[in-house]
Structures are given as structure tokens and as C-alpha cells.
TORPA-4810 file (N, C-alpha, C, O; in nm, 3 decimals):
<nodes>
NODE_1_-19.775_-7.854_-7.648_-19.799_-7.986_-7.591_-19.913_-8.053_-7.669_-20.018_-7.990_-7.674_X
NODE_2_-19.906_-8.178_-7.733_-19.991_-8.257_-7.786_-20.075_-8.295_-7.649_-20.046_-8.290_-7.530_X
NODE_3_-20.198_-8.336_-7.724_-20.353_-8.311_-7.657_-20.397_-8.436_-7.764_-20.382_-8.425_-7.886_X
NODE_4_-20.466_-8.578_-7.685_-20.519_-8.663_-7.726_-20.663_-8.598_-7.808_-20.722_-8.520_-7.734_X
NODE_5_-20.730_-8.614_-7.949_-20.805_-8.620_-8.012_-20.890_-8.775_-8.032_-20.838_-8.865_-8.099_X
NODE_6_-21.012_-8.791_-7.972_-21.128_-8.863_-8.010_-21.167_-8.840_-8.149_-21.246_-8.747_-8.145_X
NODE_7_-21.147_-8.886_-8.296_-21.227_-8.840_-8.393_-21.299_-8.941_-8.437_-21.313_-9.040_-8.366_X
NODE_8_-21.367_-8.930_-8.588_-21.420_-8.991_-8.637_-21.441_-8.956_-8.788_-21.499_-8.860_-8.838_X
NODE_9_-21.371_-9.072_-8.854_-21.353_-9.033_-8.982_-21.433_-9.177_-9.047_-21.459_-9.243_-8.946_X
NODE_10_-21.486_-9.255_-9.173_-21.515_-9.283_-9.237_-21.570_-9.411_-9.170_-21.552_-9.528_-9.205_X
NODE_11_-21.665_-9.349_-9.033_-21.739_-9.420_-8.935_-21.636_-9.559_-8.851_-21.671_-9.667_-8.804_X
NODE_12_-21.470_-9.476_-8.864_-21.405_-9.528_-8.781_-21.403_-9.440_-8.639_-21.441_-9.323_-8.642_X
NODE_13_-21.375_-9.478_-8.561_-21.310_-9.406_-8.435_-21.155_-9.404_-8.441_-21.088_-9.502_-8.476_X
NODE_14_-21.105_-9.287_-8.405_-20.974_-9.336_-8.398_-20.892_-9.154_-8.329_-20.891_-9.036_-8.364_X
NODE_15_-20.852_-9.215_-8.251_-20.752_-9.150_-8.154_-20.592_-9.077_-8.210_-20.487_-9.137_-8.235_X
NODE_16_-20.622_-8.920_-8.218_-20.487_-8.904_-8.278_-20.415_-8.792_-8.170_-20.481_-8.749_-8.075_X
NODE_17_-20.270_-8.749_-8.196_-20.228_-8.682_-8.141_-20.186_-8.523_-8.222_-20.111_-8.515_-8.319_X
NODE_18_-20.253_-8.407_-8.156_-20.235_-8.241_-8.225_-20.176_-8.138_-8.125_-20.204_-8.152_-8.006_X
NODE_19_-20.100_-8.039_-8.164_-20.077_-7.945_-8.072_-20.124_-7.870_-8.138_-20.086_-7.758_-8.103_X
NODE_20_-20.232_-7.863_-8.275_-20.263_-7.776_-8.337_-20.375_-7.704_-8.296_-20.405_-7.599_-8.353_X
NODE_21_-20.439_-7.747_-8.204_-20.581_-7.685_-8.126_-20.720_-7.711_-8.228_-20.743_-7.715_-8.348_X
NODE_22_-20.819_-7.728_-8.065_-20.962_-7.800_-8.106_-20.988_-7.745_-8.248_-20.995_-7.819_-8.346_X
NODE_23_-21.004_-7.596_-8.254_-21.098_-7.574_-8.354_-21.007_-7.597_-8.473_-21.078_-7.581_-8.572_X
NODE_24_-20.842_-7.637_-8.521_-20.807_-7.701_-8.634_-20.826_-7.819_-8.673_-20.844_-7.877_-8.779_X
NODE_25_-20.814_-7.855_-8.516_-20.848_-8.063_-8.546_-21.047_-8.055_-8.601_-21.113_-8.081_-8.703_X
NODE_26_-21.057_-8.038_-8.552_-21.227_-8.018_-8.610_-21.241_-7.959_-8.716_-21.340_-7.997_-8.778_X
NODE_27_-21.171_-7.865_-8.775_-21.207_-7.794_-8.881_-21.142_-7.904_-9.033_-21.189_-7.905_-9.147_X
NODE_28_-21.038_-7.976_-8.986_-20.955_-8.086_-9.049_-21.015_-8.191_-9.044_-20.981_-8.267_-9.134_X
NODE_29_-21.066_-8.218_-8.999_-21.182_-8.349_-8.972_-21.309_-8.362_-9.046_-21.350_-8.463_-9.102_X
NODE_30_-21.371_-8.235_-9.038_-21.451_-8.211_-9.080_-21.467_-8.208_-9.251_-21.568_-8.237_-9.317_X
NODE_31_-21.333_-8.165_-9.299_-21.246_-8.122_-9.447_-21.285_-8.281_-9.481_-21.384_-8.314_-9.546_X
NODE_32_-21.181_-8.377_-9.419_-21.188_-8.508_-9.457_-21.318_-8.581_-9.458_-21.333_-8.661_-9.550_X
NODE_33_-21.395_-8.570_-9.390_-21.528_-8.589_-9.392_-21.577_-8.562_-9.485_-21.596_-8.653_-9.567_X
NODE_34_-21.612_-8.450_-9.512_-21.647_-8.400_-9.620_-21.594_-8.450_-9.788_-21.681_-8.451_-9.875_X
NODE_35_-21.496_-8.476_-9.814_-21.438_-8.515_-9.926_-21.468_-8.680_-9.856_-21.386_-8.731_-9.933_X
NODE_36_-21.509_-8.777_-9.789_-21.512_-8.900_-9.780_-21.667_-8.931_-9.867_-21.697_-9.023_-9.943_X
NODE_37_-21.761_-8.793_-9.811_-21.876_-8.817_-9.837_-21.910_-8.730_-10.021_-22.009_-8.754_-10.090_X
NODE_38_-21.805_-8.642_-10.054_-21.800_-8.613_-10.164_-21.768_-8.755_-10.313_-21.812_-8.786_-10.424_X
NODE_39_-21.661_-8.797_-10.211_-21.626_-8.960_-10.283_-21.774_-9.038_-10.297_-21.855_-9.065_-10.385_X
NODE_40_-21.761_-9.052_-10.189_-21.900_-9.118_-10.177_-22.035_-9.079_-10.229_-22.117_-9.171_-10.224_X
NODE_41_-22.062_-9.009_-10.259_-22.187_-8.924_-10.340_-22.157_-8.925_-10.456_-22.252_-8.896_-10.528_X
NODE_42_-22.020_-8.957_-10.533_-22.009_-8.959_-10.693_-21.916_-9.098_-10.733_-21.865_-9.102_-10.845_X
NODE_43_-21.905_-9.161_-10.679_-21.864_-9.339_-10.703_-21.974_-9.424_-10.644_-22.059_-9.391_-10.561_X
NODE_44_-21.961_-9.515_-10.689_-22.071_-9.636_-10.654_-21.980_-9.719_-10.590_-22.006_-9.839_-10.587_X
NODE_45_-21.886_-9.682_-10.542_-21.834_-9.831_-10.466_-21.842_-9.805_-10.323_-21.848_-9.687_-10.286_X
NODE_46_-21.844_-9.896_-10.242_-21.858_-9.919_-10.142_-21.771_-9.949_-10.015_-21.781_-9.939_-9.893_X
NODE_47_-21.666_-9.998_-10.125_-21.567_-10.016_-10.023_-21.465_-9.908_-9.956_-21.405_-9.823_-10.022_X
NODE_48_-21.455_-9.923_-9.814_-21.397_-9.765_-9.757_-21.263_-9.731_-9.798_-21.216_-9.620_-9.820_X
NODE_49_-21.176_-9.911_-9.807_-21.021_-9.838_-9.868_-21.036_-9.802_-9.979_-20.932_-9.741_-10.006_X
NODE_50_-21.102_-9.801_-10.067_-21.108_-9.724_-10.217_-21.153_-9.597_-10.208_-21.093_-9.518_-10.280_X
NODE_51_-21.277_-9.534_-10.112_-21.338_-9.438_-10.088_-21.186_-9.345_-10.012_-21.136_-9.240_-10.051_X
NODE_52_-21.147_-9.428_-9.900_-21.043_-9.359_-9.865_-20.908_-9.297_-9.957_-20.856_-9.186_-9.947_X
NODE_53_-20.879_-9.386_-10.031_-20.769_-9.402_-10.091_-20.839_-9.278_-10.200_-20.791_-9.165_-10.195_X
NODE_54_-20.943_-9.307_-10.288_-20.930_-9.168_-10.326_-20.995_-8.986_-10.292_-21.015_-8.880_-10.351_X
NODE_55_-21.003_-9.039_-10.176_-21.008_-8.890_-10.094_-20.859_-8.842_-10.026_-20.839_-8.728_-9.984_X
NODE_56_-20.781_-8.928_-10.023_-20.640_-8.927_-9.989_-20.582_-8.843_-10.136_-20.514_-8.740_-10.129_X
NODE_57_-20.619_-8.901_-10.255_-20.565_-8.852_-10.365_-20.628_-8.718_-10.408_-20.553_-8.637_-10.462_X
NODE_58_-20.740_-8.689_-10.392_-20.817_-8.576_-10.434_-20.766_-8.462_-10.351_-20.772_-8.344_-10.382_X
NODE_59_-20.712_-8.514_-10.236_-20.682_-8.386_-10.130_-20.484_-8.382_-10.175_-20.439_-8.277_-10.222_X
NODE_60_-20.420_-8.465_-10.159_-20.292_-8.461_-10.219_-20.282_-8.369_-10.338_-20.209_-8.271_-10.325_X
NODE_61_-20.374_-8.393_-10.504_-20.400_-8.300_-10.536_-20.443_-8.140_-10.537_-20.410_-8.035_-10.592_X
NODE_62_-20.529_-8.186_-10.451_-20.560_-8.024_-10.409_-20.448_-7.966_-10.363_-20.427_-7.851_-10.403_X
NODE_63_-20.338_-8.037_-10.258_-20.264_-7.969_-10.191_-20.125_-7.935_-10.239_-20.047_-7.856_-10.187_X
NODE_64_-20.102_-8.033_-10.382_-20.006_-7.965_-10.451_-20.059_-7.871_-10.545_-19.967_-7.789_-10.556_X
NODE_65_-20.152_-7.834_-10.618_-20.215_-7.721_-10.666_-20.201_-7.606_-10.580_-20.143_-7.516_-10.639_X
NODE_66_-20.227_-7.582_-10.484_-20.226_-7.513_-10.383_-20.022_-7.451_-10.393_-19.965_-7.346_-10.424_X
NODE_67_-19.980_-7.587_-10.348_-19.828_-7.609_-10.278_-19.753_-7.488_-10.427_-19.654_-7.416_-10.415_X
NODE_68_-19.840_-7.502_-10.553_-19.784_-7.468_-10.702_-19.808_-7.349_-10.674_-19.711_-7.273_-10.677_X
NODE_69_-19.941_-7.291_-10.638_-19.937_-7.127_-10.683_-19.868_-7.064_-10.574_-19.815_-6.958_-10.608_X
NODE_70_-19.849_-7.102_-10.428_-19.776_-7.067_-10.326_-19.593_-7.043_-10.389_-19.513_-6.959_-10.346_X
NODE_71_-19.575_-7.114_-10.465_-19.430_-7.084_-10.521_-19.419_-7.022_-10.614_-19.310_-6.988_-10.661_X
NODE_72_-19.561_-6.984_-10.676_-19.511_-6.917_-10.815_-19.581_-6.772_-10.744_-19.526_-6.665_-10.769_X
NODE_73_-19.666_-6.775_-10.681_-19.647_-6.634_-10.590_-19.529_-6.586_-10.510_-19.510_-6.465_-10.510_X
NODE_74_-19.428_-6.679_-10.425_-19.320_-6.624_-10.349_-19.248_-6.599_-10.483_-19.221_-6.479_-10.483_X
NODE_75_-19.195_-6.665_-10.619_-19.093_-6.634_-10.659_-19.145_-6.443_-10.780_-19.069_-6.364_-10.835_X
NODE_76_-19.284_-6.445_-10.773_-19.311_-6.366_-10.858_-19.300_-6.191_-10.736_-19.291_-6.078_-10.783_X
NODE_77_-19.304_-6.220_-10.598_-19.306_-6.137_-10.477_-19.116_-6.144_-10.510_-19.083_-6.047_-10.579_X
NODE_78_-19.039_-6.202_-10.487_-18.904_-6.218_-10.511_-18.874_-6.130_-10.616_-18.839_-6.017_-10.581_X
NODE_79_-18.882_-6.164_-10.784_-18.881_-6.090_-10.868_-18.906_-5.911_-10.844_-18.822_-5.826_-10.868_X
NODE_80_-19.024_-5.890_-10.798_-19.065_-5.760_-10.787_-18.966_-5.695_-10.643_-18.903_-5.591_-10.628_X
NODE_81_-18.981_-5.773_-10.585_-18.888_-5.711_-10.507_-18.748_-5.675_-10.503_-18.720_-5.578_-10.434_X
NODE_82_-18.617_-5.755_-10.586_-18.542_-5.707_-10.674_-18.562_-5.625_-10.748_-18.473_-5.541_-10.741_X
NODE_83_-18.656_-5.596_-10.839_-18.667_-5.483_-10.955_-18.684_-5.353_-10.842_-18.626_-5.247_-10.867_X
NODE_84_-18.756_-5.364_-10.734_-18.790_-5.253_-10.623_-18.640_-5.201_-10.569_-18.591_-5.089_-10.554_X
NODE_85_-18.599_-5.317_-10.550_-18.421_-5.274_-10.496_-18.343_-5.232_-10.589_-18.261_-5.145_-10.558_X
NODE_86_-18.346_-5.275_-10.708_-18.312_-5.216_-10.833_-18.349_-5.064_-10.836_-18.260_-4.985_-10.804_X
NODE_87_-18.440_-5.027_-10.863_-18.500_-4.897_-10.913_-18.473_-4.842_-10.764_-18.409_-4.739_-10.786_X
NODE_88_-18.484_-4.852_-10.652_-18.444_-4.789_-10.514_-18.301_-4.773_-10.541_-18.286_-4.654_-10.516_X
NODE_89_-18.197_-4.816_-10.572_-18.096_-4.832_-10.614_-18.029_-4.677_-10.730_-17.931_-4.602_-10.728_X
NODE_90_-18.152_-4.695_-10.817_-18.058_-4.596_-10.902_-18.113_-4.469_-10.891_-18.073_-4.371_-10.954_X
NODE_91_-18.231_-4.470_-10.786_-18.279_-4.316_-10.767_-18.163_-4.254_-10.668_-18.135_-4.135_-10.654_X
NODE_92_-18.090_-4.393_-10.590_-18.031_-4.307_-10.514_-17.892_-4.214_-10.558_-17.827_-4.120_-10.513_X
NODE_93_-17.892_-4.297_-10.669_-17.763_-4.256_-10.782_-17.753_-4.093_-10.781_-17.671_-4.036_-10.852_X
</nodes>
């Protein structure tokens, strides 16, 4: 069951909906926060849709980097595990 969230991101307020529980919505909040004020500590601009927009991109990045080694780990777990069924295979020979 979704559970109304009070947050506060880039000194907006704003109301979202999670069934993911307090301590993810906070721990996610906190993430974005953090990269708003990372933006913000190494650009000089000021304006929040730019600040936003590239903390939107820095984390998109991150999350296909991420999304990359997650597939090249399942298919390299895949591989080995065929060669395992393989070689299980001809001991039983």
C-alpha cells in the first residue's frame, strides 16, 4: 500500500507517493540531495532547472553504468554456469 511522503528536494516541498518504506524514501532523498548540492558546489549557476536537470543526468548516468556491469555480470554468471552443466555433464559420462 502506497503511503503519502512529505519531502524536500532542491528547497521545494513536494508530496510523493512509495510503497517502498520510510527508511528507502529517505535514504533516496537524501541521494538526490546530495548530488543537488554536489551540482551545486561545482557549477556556478544558480538556476535550479539547470542544477536539477544536471543531477537528473549525473544520476541517469550513474544508473546506466551500474544497469552495464549488472548485465555483464548476469551474462558472465550464465556463461559459467553452462560450462558447469557442461563439465557436470561429461563426468557423468
Amino acid at each position: 500500500m502506497k503511503k503519502q511522503y512529505h519531502i524536500r528536494v532542491l528547497g521545494e516541498d513536494i508530496s510523493v507517493l512509495s510503497d517502498s518504506g520510510d527508511e528507502h524514501v529517505e535514504t533516496v532523498v537524501k541521494y538526490v540531495n546530495d548530488k543537488v548540492k554536489e551540482i551545486q558546489n561545482t557549477t556556478k549557476t544558480i538556476n535550479t532547472v539547470h542544477v536539477a536537470i544536471l543531477a537528473a543526468l549525473n544520476i541517469a548516468d550513474e544508473y546506466y553504468k551500474v544497469k552495464e556491469i549488472k548485465e555483464n555480470i548476469c551474462q558472465q554468471m550464465e556463461r559459467r554456469s553452462e560450462k558447469l552443466i557442461h563439465l557436470i555433464n561429461e563426468i557423468r559420462q
